[in-house]
C-alpha positions in Angstrom: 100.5 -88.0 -5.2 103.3 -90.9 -5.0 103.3 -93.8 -6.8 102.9 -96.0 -3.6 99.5 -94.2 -2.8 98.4 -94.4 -5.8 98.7 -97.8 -6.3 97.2 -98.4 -2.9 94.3 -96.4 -4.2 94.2 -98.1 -7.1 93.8 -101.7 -5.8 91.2 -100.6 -3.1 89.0 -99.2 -5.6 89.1 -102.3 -7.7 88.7 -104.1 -4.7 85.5 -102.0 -4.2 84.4 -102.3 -7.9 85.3 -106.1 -7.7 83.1 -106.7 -4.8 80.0 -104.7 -6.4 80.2 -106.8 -9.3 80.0 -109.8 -7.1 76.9 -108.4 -5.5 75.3 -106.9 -8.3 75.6 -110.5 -10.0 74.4 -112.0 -6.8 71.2 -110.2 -7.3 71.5 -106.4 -7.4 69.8 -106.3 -11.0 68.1 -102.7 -10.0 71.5 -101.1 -10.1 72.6 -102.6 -13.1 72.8 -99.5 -15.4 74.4 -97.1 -12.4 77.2 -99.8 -12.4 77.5 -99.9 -15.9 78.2 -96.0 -16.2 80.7 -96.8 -13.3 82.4 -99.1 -15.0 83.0 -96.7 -17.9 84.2 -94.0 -15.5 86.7 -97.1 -14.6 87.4 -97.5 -17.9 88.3 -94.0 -18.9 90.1 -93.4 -15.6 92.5 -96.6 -15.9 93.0 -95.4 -19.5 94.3 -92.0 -18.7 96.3 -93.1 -15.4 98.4 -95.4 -18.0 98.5 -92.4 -20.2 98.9 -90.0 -17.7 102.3 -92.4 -16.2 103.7 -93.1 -19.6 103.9 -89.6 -20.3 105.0 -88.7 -16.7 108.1 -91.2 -17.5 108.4 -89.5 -20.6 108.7 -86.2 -20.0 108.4 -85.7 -16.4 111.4 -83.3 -15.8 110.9 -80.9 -19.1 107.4 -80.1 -18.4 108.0 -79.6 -14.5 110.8 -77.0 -15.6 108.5 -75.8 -18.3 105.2 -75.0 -16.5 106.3 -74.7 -13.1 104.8 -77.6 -12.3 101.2 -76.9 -13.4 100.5 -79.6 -15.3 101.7 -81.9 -12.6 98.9 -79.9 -10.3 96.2 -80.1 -12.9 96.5 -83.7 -13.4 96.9 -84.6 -9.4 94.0 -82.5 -9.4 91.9 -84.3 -12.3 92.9 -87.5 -10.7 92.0 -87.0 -7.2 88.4 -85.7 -8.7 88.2 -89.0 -10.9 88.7 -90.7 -7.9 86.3 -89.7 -5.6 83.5 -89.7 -7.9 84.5 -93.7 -8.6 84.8 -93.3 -4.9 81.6 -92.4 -4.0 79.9 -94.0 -6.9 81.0 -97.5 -5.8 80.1 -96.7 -2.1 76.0 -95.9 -3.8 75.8 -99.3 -5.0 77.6 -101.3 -2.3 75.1 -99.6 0.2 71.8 -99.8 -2.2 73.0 -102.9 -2.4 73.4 -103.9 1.2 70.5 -102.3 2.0 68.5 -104.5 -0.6 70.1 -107.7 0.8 67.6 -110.3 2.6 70.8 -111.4 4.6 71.8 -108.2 6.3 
């Protein structure tokens, strides 16, 4: 995965997070504790990205000629995992959320 998507994936699901927020502060209080957990999954996941990119600068070219690449393929794998379940966590509460809103 290239730096470029991942940045873009990055920003659109703190965009998604960010907006959630809003909503649950707005007046989603029943969701509270599922965004809570979410926002530890964020936590952990930002954390180990910045790990994951230090050591990637690092050490990038030693450990591709070392392991053939699999630990590149493990991480991009554990990464794209992380992400969807931040993915599809985010898109539960945005929709109980919509679906809870008087407005829509």
């Amino acid at each position: 995965m290239g730096e470029e998507a991942l940045d873009k994936i990055y920003d659109d699901l703190k965009q998604m997070r960010d907006e959630v927020k809003l909503k649950l502060h707005l007046g989603g209080m029943g969701v509270r504790d599922e965004v809570e957990k979410l926002d530890l999954e964020w936590e952990n996941w930002t954390h180990q990205l910045s790990r994951q990119l230090k050591a990637e600068g690092e050490d990038l070219e030693a450990r591709i000629r070392e392991a053939g690449g699999e630990d590149l393929k493990k991480a991009e794998i554990a990464t794209n995992l992380a992400i969807a379940k931040l993915k599809s966590g985010l898109q539960g509460v945005a929709d109980k959320l919509k679906d809870s809103d008087p407005e829509t």
